[in-house]
C-alpha positions as semicolon CSV with decimal commas, in nm:
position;residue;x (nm);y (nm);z (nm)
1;X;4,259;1,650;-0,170
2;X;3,989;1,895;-0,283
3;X;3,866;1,662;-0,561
4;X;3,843;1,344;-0,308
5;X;3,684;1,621;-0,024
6;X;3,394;1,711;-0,312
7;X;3,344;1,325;-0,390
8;X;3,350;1,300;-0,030
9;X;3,068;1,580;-0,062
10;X;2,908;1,439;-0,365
11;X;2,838;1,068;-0,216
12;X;2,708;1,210;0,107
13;X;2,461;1,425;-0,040
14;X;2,349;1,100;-0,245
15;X;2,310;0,886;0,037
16;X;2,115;1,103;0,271
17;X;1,866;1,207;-0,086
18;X;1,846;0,794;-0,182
19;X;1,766;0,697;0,173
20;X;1,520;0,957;0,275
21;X;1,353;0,913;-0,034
22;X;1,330;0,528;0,048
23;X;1,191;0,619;0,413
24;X;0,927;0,814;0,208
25;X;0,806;0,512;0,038
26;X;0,477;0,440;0,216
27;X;0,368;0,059;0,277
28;X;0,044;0,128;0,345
29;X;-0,293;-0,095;0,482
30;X;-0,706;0,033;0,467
31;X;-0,871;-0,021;0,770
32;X;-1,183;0,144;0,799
33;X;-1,348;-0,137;0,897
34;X;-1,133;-0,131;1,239
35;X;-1,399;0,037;1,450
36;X;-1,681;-0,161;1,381
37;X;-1,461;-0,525;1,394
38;X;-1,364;-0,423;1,744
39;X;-1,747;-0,271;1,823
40;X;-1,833;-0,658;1,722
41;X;-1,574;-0,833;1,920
42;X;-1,288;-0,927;1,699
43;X;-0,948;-0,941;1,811
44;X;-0,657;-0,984;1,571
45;X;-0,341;-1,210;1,625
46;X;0,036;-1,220;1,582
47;X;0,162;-1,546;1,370
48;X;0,290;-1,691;1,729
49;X;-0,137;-1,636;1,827
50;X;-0,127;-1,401;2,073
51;X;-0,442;-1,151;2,055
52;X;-0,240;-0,775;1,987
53;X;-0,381;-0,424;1,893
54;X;-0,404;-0,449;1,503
55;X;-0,180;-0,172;1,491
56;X;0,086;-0,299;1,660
57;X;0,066;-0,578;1,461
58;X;0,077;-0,393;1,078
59;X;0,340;-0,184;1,280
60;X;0,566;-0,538;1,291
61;X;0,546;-0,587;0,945
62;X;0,708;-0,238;0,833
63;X;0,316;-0,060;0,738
64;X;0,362;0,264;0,798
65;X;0,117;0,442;0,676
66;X;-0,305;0,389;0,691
67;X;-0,608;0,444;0,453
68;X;-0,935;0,595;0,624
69;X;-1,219;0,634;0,392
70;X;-1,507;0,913;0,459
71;X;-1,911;0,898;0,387
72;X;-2,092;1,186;0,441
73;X;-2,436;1,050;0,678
74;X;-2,355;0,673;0,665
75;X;-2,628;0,475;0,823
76;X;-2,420;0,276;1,067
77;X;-2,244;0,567;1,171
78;X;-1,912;0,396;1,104
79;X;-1,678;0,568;0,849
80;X;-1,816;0,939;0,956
81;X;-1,662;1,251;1,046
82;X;-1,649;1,166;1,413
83;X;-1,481;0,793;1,353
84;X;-1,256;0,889;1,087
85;X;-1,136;1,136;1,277
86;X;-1,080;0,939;1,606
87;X;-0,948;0,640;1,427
88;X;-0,705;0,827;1,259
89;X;-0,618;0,991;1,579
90;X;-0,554;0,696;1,720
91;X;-0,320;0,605;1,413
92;X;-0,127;0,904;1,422
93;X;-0,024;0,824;1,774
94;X;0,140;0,519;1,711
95;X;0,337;0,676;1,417
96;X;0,136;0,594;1,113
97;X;0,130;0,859;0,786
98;X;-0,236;0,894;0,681
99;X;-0,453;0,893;0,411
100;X;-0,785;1,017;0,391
101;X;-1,051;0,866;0,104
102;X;-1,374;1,107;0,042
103;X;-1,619;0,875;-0,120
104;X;-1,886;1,169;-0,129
105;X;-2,142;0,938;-0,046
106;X;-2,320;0,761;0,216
107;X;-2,178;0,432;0,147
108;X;-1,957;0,259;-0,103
109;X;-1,858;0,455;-0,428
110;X;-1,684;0,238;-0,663
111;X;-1,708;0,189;-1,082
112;X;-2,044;0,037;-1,037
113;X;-2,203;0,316;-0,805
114;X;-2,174;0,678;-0,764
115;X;-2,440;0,765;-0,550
116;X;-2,508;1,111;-0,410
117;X;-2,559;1,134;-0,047
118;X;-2,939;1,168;-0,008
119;X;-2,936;1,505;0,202
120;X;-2,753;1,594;-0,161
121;X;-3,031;1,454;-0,370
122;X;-3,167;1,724;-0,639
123;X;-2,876;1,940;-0,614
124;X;-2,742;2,106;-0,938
125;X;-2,367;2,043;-1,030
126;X;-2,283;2,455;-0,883
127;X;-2,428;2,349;-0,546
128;X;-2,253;1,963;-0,524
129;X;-1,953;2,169;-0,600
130;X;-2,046;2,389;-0,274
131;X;-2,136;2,043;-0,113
132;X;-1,843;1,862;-0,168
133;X;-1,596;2,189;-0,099
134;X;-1,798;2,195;0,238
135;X;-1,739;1,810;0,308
136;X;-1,417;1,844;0,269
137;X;-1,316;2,146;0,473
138;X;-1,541;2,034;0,756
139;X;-1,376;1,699;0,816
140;X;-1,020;1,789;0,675
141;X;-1,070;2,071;0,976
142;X;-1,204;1,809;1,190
143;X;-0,834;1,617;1,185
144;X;-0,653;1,930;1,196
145;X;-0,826;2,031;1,492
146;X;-0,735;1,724;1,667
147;X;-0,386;1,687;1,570
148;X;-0,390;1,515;1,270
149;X;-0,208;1,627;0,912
150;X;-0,271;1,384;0,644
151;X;-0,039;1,328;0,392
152;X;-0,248;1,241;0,124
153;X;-0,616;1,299;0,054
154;X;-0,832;1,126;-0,192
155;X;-1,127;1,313;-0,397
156;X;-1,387;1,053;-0,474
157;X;-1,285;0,629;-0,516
158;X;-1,244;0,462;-0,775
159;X;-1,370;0,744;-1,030
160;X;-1,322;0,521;-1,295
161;X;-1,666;0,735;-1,461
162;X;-1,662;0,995;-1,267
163;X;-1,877;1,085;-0,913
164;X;-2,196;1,174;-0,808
165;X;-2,395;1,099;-1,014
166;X;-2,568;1,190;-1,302
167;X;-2,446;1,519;-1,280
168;X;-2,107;1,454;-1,236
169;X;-2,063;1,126;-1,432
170;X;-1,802;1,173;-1,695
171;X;-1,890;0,976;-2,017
172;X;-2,151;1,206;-1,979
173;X;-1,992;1,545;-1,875
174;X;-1,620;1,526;-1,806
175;X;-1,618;1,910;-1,798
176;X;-1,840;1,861;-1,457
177;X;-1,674;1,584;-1,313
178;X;-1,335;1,803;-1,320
179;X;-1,526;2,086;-1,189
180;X;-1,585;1,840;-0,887
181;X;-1,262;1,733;-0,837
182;X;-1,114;2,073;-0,846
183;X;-1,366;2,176;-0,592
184;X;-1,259;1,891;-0,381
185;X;-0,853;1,992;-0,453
186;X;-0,886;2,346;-0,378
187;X;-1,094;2,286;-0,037
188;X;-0,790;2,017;0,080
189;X;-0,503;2,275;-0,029
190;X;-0,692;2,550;0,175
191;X;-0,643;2,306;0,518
192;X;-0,346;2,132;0,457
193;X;-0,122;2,364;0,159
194;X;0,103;2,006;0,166
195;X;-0,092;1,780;0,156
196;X;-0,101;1,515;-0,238
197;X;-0,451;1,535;-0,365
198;X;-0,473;1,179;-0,538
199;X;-0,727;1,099;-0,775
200;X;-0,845;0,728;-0,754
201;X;-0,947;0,534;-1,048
202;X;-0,982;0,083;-1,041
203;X;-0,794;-0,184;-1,295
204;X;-0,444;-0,018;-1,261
205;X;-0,371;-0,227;-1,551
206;X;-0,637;-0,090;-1,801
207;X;-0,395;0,209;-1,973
208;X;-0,661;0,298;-2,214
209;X;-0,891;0,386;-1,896
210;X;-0,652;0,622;-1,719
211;X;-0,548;0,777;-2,058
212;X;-0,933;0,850;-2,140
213;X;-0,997;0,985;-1,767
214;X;-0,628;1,199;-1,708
215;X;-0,666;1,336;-2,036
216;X;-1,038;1,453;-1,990
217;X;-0,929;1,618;-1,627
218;X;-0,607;1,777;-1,795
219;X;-0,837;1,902;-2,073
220;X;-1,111;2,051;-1,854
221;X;-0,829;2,196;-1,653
222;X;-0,862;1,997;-1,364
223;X;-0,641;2,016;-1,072
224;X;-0,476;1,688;-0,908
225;X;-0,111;1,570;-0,728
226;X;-0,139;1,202;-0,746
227;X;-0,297;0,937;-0,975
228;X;-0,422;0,645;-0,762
229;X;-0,513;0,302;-0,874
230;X;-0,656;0,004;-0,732
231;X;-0,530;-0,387;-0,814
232;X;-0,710;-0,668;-0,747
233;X;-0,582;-0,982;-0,927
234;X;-0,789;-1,313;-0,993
235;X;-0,569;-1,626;-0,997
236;X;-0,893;-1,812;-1,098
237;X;-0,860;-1,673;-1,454
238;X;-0,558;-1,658;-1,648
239;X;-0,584;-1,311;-1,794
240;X;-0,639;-1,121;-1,474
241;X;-0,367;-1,339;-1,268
242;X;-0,094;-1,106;-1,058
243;X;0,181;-1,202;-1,312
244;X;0,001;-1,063;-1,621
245;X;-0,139;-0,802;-1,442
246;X;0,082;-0,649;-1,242
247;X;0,356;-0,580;-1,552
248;X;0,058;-0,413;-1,702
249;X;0,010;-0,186;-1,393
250;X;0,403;-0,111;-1,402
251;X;0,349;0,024;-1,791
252;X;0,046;0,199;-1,676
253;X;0,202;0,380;-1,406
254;X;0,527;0,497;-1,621
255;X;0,326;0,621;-1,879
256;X;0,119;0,799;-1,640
257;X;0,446;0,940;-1,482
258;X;0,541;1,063;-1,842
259;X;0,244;1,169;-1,959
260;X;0,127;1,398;-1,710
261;X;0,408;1,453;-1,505
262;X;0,243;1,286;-1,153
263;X;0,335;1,073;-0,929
264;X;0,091;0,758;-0,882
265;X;0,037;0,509;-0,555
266;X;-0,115;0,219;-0,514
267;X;-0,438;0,332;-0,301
268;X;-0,578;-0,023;-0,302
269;X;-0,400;-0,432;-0,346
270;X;-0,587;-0,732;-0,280
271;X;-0,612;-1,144;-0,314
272;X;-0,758;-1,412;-0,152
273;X;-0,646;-1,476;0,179
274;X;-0,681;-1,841;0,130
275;X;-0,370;-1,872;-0,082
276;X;-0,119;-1,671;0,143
277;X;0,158;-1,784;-0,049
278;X;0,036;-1,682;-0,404
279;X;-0,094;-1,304;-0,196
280;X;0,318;-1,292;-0,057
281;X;0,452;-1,320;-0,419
282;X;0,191;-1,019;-0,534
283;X;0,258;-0,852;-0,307
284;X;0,637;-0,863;-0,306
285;X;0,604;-0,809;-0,679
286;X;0,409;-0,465;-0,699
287;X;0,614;-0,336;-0,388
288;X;0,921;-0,391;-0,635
289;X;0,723;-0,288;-0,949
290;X;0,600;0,046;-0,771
291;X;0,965;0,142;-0,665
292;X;1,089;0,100;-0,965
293;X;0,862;0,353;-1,125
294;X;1,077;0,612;-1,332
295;X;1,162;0,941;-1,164
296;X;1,068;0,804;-0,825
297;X;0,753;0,878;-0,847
298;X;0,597;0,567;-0,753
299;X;0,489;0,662;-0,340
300;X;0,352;0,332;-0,202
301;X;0,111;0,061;-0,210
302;X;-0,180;0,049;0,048
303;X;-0,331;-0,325;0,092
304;X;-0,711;-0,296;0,131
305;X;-0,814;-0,419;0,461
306;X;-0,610;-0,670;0,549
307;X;-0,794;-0,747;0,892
308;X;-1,092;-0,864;0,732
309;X;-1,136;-1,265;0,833
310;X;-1,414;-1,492;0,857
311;X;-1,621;-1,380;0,613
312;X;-1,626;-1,008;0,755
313;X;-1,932;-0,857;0,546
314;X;-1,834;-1,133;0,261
315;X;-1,476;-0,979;0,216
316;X;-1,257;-1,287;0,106
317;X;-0,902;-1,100;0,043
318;X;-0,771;-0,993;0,375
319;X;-0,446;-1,104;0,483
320;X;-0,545;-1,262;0,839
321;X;-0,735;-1,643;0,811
322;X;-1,044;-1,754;0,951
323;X;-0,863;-1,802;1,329
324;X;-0,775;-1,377;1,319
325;X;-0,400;-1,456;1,256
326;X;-0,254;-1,240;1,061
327;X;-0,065;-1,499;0,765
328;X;0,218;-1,534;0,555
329;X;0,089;-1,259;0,311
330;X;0,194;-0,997;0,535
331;X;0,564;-1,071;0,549
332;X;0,614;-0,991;0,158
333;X;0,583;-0,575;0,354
334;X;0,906;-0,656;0,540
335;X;1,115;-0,748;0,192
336;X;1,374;-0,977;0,364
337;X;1,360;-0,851;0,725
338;X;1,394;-1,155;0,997
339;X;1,046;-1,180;1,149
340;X;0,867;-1,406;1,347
341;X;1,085;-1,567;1,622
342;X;1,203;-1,549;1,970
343;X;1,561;-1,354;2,078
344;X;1,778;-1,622;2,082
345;X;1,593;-1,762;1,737
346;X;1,694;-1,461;1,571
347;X;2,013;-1,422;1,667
348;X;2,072;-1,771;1,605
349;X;1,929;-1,698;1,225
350;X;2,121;-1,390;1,146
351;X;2,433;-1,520;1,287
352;X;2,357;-1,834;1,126
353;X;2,542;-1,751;0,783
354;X;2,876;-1,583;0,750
355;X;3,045;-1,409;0,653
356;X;2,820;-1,133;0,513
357;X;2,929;-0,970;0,286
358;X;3,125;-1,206;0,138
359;X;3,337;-1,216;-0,149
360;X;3,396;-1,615;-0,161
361;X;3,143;-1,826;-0,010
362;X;2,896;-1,804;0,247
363;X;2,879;-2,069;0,546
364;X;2,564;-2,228;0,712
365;X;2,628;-2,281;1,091
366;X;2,312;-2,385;1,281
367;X;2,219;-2,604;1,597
368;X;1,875;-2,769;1,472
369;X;1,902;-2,908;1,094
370;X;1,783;-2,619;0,850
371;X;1,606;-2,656;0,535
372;X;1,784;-2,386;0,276
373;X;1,652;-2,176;0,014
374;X;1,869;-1,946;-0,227
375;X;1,662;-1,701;-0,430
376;X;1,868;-1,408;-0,687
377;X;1,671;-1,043;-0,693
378;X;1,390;-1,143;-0,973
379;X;1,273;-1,450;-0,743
380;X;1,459;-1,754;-0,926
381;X;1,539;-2,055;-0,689
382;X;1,893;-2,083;-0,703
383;X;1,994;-2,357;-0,511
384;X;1,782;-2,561;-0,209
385;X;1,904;-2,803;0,043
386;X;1,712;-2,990;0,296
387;X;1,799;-3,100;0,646
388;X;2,142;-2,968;0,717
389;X;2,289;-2,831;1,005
390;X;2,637;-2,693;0,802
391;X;2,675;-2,587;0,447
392;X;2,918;-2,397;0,189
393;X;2,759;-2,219;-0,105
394;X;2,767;-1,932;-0,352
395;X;3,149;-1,960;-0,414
396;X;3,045;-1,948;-0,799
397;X;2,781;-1,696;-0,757
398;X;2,811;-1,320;-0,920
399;X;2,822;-1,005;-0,726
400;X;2,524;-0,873;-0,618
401;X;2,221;-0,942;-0,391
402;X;2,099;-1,266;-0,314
403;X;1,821;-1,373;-0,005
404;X;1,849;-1,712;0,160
405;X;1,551;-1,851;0,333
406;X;1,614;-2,101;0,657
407;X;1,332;-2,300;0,766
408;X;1,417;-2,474;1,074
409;X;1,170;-2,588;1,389
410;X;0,877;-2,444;1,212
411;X;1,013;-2,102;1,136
412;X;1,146;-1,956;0,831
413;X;1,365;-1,642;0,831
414;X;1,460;-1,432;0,522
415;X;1,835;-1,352;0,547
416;X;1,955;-1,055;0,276
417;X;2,278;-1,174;0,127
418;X;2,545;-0,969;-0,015
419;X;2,786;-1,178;-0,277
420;X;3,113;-0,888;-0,306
């Protein structure tokens, strides 16, 4: 009895640690284009078209966590201290984990600029390390002050050669560059103690890149949580396509795991929201890929402003179209979860094949004829049938998870199977 009572014990313990760290795992979206959309008069819209808050809407699709970026005097005013802090406010009151993304510049800071914001202009590398300490603790106090406890902070985007530059470019000086991101690490820990201090580099794929970069910071004694990388595939050209790139980014972010002992995220996904069903399977894929990181430590993927649609400021890979509703891209967050219908639609759907789990074969059941889709874990169409309102199937198929897709009266709903 004591041996089954410590199994007992044993399996308990297991499930509460594998589920909480699954409720950890942060499916994330960027939206710091949110205040000045809605300034301009967009609305966003639910797949059935009714206009919704934009949060309530990620909310649907299982996003749980959002992506504010920072400048320091940004023209526009958008993207500032004051509307980073209320957005994110306004995020962290409808349950949303946050991330905050210091560009430490006025504008965009990406692998093609690092641009020093001009009231920053002439300083030496001691006092942009006093500058960007300064940012930091002003804004990070900013959020605190109102409530708000990121989870994860970013010091500079997409560093892929360093920030602020000259000074703090790193083919040129890595030894400065880590100077500036310890700076920007020590002010964060001094705010929030818990808080992941990520640093953020582009082409998740490119190993060589990150290895050059980590191992520069590591030498120069630099101080970071979280390695971030950005994904943005190109179907247009064969090497750069999500299925060649995204096994790339899966070895890039176990060797970074192994080599320097961090965990990684995905701090930015994109495609083109004109092929929804392609952006679904990428999607789906790196969500899988980054779970499956070794040791656990892969903590989410964040979609980069998924709101954007008609040719918002020339952005082409959001995941609403050109109408504002949000498209089928979204539902690859929800990995199987019945969206999308009415009540009596969904209970209809998940009452619609029995019994489940099953251990012979699973039975189709439904009032309006159903076309049927069988899919194994790894995405391989198993079996399809169209127009039917009954149907027997899987009697041969091996244990293990399967998901059946229904398409019936215009809907499709994603079933989880579960062949005993």
């Amino acid at each position: 009895m004591k041996k089954n009572y410590s199994l007992l014990c044993w399996f308990g313990l297991w499930l509460v640690s594998h589920y909480s760290l699954q409720a950890q795992f942060a499916k994330g979206a960027d939206i710091g284009w949110l205040s000045e959309m809605e300034a301009k008069g967009r609305k966003f819209y639910d797949q059935s078209g009714q206009a919704k808050d934009l949060l309530d809407i990620l909310k649907s699709y299982d996003i749980n966590s959002l992506r504010f970026r920072v400048w320091v005097n940004p023209s526009a005013g958008y993207c500032n201290k004051a509307d980073v802090i209320k957005q994110a406010v306004r995020a962290k009151n409808k349950g949303f984990r946050i991330m905050i993304d210091f560009h430490y510049s006025d504008s965009w800071a990406d692998p093609g600029q690092q641009n020093k914001p001009a009231a920053w202009v002439g300083y030496t590398i001691a006092q942009l390390k006093t500058a960007v300490a300064t940012h930091t603790t002003d804004v990070l106090t900013g959020l605190k002050d109102a409530g708000v406890s990121p989870e994860w902070v970013q010091v500079g985007n997409e560093t892929n050669n360093g920030m602020l530059w000259e000074e703090g470019k790193a083919s040129t000086n890595m030894a400065n560059f880590a100077q500036l991101v310890t700076s920007g690490y020590n002010a964060v820990k001094a705010v929030f103690p818990n808080a992941k201090v990520i640093v953020h580099l582009s082409n998740g794929f490119d190993n060589s890149l990150f290895r050059w970069m980590f191992d520069g910071l590591k030498t120069n004694t630099a101080k970071w949580d979280v390695i971030g990388m950005s994904l943005y595939p190109d179907q247009s050209v064969s090497t750069s396509t999500w299925q060649t790139l995204t096994p790339k980014c899966l070895t890039n972010m176990n060797d970074m795991v192994s080599r320097y002992g961090k965990e990684v995220v995905m701090s930015e996904i994109g495609m083109p929201w004109s092929d929804a069903n392609a952006n679904f399977d990428f999607i789906k894929d790196i969500l899988a890929k980054t779970r499956s990181v070794s040791q656990s430590k892969g903590l989410g993927v964040f979609y980069w402003e998924p709101e954007c649609y008609n040719g918002w400021n020339g952005y082409q890979k959001g995941a609403f179209d050109n109408s504002g509703k949000v498209t089928h891209a979204m539902d690859a967050f929800l990995e199987g979860k019945v969206t999308g219908a009415n009540d009596a639609e969904l209970e209809q759907a998940v009452m619609s094949i029995y019994p489940n789990p099953s251990n012979s074969a699973f039975e189709l059941d439904v009032a309006a004829q159903a076309d049927v889709k069988i899919y194994n874990t790894t995405g391989e169409l198993l079996q399809s049938v169209e127009g039917v309102n009954r149907l027997s199937f899987g009697a041969s198929y091996m244990p293990g998870l399967y998901w059946a897709h229904i398409s019936m009266q215009g809907k499709t709903f994603k079933l989880k199977l579960v062949k005993e």
